[in-house]
N, C-alpha and C positions, 0 to 999 in steps of 0.2 A: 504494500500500500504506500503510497505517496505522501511525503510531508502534507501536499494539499491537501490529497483525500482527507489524509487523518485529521486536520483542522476542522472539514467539513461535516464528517461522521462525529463530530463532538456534539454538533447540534440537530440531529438527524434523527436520532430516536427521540427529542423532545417535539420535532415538526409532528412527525407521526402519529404521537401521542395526544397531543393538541388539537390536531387533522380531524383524527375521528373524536375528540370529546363533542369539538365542536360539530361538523358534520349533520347534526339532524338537526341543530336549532340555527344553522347560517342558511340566507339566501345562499343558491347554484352561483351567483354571481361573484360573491366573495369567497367561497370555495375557487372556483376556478382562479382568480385572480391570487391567492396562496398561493395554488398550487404555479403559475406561473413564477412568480416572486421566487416562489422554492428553486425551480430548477435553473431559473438566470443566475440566485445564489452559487450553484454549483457549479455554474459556468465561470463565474467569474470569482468566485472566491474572497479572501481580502488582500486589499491592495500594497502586499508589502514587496513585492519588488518594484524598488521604486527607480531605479536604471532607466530611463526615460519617458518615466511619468510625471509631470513637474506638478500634476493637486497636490503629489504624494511625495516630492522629493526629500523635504524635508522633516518629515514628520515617519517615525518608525513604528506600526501598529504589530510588529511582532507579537509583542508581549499581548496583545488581545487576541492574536489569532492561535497561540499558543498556547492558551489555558483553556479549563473546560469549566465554564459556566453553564450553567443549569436555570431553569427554570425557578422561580420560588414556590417550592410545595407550602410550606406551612402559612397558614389565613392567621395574624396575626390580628387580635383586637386593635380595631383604631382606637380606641381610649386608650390604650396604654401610651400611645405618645403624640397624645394632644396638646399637653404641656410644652414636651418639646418641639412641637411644630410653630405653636405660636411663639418660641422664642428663633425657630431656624430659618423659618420662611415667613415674607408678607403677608398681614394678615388685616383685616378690617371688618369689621360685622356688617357693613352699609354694604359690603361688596359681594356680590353672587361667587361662590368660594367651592370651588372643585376639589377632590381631593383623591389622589390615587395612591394606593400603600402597595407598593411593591407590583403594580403593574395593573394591580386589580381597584376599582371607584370605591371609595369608603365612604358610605352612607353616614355614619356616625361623624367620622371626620368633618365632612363638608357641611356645607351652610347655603344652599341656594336661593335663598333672599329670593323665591318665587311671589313676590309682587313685582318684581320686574323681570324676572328672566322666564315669565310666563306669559308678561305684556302680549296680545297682540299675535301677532307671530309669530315673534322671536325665539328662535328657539336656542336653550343653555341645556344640553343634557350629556351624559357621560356614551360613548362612542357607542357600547357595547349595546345599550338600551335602544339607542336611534335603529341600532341595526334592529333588533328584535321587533320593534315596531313601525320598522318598515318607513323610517324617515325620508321625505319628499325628496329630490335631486342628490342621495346621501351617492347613488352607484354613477353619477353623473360626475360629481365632485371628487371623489377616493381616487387615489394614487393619478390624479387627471395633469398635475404640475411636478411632481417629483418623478423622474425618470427611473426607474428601476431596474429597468435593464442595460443600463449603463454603471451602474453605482453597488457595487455589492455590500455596504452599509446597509440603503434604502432599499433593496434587495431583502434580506436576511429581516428587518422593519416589516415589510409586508406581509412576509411568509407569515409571521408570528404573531400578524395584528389582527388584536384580537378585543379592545379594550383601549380608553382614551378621553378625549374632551371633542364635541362637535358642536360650532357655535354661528349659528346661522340668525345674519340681522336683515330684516326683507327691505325693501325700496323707500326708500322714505321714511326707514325708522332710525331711532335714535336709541339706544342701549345707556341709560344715564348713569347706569353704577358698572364700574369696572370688574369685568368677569378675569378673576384668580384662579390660576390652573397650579395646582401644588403638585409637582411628581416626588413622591417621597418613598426612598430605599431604605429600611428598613435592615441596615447588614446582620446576616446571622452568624452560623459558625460554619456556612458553605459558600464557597464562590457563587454569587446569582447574577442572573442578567434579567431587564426588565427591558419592553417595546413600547416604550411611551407614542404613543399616535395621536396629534393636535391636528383639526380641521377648521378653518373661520373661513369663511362666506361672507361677506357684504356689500348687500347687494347696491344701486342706484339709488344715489343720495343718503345714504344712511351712515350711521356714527356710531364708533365702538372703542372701546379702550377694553387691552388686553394684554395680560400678564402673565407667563410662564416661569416654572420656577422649578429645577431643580437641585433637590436637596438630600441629602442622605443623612441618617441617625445610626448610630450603635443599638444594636436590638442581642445580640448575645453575648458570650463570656471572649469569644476570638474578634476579631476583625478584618475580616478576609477581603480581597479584592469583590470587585462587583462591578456592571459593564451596564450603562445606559446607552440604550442605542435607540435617540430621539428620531421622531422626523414631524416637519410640520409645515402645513401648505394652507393658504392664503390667498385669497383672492377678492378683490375688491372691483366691484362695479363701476360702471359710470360716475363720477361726481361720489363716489364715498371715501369716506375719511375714516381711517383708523390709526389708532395708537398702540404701537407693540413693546412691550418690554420682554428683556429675557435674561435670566437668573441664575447662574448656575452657582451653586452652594452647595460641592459634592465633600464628600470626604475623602481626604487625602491617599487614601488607598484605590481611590476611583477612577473606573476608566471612562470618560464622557465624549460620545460621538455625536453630532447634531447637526440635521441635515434642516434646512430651510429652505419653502421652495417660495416666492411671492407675485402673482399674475398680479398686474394691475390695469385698469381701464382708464378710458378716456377722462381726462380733470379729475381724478382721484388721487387722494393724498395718503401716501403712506408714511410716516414716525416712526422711528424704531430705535432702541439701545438698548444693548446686549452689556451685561455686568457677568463677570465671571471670575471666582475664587476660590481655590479649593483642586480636587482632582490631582493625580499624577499626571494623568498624559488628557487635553481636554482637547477637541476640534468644532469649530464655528463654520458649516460648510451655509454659504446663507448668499444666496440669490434671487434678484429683483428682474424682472421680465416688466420693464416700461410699453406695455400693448397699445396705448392708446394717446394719441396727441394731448397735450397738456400737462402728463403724468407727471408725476415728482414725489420722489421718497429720499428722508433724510437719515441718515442713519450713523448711529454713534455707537459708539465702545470704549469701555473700562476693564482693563482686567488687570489682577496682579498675581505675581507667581513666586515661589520662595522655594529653598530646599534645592530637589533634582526635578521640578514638576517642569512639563513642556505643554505651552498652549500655541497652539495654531489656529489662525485666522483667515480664512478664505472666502473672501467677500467678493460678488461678481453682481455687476449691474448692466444689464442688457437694454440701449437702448435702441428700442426696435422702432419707435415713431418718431417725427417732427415734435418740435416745442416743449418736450418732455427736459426736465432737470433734476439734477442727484446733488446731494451732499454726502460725503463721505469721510466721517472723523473719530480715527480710533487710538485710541492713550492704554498704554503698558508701563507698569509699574513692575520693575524685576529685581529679584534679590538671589544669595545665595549660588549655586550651580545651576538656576535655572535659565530654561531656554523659551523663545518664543518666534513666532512665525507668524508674517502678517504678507498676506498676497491678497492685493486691492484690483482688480481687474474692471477697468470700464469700456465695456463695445460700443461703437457708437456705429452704426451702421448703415448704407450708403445713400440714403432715401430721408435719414433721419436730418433733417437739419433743423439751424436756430435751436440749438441743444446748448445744454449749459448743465455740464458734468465738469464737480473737484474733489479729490481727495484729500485727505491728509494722517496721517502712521506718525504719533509722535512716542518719544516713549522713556521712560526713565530709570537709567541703571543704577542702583544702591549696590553693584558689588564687582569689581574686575573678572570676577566668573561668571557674572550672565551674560546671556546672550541671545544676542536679538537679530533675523533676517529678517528684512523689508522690502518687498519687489511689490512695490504700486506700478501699474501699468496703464495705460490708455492704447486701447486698437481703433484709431478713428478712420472712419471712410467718407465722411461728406465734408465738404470745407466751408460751411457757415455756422462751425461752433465754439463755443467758450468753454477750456477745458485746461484745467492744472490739474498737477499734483506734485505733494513731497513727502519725506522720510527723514526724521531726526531721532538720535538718540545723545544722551548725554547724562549727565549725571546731577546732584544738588549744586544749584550756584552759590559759588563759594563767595560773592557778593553780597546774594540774598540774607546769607545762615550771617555774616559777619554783621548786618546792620540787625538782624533779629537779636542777636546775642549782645551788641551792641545796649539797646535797649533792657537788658535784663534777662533777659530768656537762657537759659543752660541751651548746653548744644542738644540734647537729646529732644527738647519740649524744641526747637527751634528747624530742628531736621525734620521733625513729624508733622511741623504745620506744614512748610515746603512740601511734601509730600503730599498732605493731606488738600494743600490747596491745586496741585498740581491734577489730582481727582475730582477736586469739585467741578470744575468746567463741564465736564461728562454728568456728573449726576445732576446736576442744576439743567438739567435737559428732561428732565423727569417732571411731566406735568401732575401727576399724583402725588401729594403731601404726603401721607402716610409711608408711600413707597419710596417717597424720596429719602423722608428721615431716616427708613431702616437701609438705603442703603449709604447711606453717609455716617449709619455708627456700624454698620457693617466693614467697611474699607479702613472707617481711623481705627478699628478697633485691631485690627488686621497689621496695620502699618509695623509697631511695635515689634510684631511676632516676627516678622522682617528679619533684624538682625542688623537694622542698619548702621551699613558700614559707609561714612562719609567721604566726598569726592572721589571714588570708586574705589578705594582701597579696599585690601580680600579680608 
């Protein structure tokens, strides 16, 4: 048997098993689309020869393909770590509040504030129920933006999807309390992997704000790895507006893949900022499809990394229409031996003109051992557009810390604000109060644990 195979065959009797539990209670339609997901899986595998594959060049997924993760057998009470969720993940009681424990919707957990998420006919419900009950354009929308047969992540996603968040806002409506998606791991004393599956719809003219958050807890006496393998597709109508955040808050032993897919329509606005902390090896795979003249999405990122942890950032915005514009702004915060990857890709392509796409990758070293690659790109083909980008890294200004300290301030309280301020730019992008606050004592609280070593000494 082949290295490959044997990768493969780790997760092959859990397909199986899953196959037929599910089987009499899934539409024909989602069966066969498994079983398709299944076998592209085995075509393509994971992507670790990375010899001239540049999504993958810098980023080593061995160690995911080489463990044997398992499904999570044991249904663990969500009371037991409701406590700890309100203190690991956003949380708001005004907010429609999803809650998944280890892969499967927790009832108890959540909080669906159904005087709005029953408005009308919006619909806020957990994936697995929509299916059961046979929710309106659910087979039209599923796997319709994430490619899966190109991508053996979102591949391997499919097969397995089974369970999730589907959040459908119709033509003209408005969504006034921000719907909370909690994916929370649960680690016990076996290596597990869970298939978080996000679906959002909105449609012509409507308005949504939406929040993703993954989190992990200690739930046994060991601490084992564990393997989240996100995906989440998006698509906005004509003239709709939505607000996206997204959270990653794994535990340090964690492996986090996260595939993002985003269609957008004609004058439709899309927001987005991605916050990520935590995890050994963490991937941001997150693509914009500008479909329609007008479009514009903005999108931002924070993340900070410590220790030997590696995050990769792989942002791709496609613009496929006239008049369409992007922002794109992502800030790295790195410490210790850790490593980070940030590849900014914008298409503009050759029909599309009076386009106005920038990027910018900034990012801050606290240790002569981290390290940072930066490839922001532009592929333009029409020539009536406005379009930059750059890439900086550097370290605490030894200006700044001197007039801080100047004033009173020790160098430790005076490095942490620098830092600390050097963060807020990104979170002060966060239209939600509550979610702003937690992640702003999220990050200082974080800073600290750092280790920071000043003007990049080891």
């Amino acid at each position: 048997m082949t290295q490959t195979a044997t990768k493969i065959s780790n997760y092959e009797a859990d397909y199986q098993a899953i196959r037929e539990q599910r089987a009499a209670s899934n539409p024909a339609w989602l069966t066969q689309l498994g079983d398709q997901a299944w076998t592209r899986f085995t075509e393509l595998g994971f992507p670790t020869a990375r010899r001239g594959n540049e999504r993958w060049k810098y980023t080593n997924v061995a160690p995911i393909a080489n463990a044997s993760f398992g499904l999570s057998s044991d249904l663990v009470a969500g009371s037991d770590h409701e406590s700890e969720l309100r203190r690991a993940a956003p949380w708001d009681d005004e907010w429609i509040n999803l809650v998944f424990l280890d892969g499967r919707f927790s009832k108890v957990l959540s909080n669906l504030n159904a005087s709005d998420s029953g408005n009308g006919r919006i619909l806020v419900n957990n994936l697995a129920e929509a299916i059961n009950s046979g929710a309106a354009n659910l087979e039209q929308l599923l796997a319709k933006h994430v490619k899966f047969q190109e991508d053996g992540f979102a591949a391997l996603n499919t097969a397995f999807l089974g369970d999730g968040a589907f959040v459908q806002v119709p033509d003209g409506s408005v969504l006034q309390s921000p719907v909370n998606l909690i994916y929370l791991t649960s680690t016990s004393n076996q290596p597990t992997v869970c298939y978080p599956r996000t679906l959002v719809a909105v449609g012509k003219g409507a308005q949504a704000t939406v929040i993703e958050s993954y989190v992990g807890i200690k739930s046994g006496a060991l601490n084992p790895e564990y393997f989240t393998n996100a995906v989440t597709e998006i698509s906005l109508a004509e003239g709709a507006i939505l607000d996206h955040y997204r959270v990653v808050s794994e535990a340090k032993q964690a492996f986090h893949v996260g595939t993002s897919r985003i269609s957008q329509g004609h004058d439709s606005v899309f927001s987005s900022a991605s916050f990520a902390i935590g995890a050994t090896l963490a991937r941001n795979d997150f693509e914009v499809l500008l479909d329609g003249p007008g479009a514009s999405c903005n999108l931002n990122g924070l993340y900070l990394t410590a220790d030997a942890q590696h995050m990769d950032n792989l942002i791709s915005i496609d613009h496929a229409q006239p008049h369409t514009s992007s922002q794109l702004n992502y800030k790295g915060i790195l410490d210790g031996k850790s490593r980070a990857v940030f590849g900014g890709q914008v298409l503009v392509r050759k029909d599309a003109q009076k386009v106005s796409a920038h990027q910018s990758d900034k990012n801050l070293l606290l240790s002569s051992q981290a390290e940072v690659d930066s490839k922001p790109s532009l592929l333009i083909y029409a020539d009536d557009v406005q379009c930059g980008h750059g890439a900086t890294a550097g370290h605490v200004d030894k200006d700044s810390l001197f007039y801080l300290r100047s004033r009173g301030l020790d160098a430790d309280t005076a490095s942490r604000m620098l830092v600390h301020a050097f963060a807020r730019e990104v979170i002060e992008t966060v239209k939600v109060e509550p979610l702003k606050q937690f992640l702003d004592e999220l990050f200082l609280e974080a800073i600290p644990e750092t280790g920071l070593k000043l003007g990049g000494a080891a």
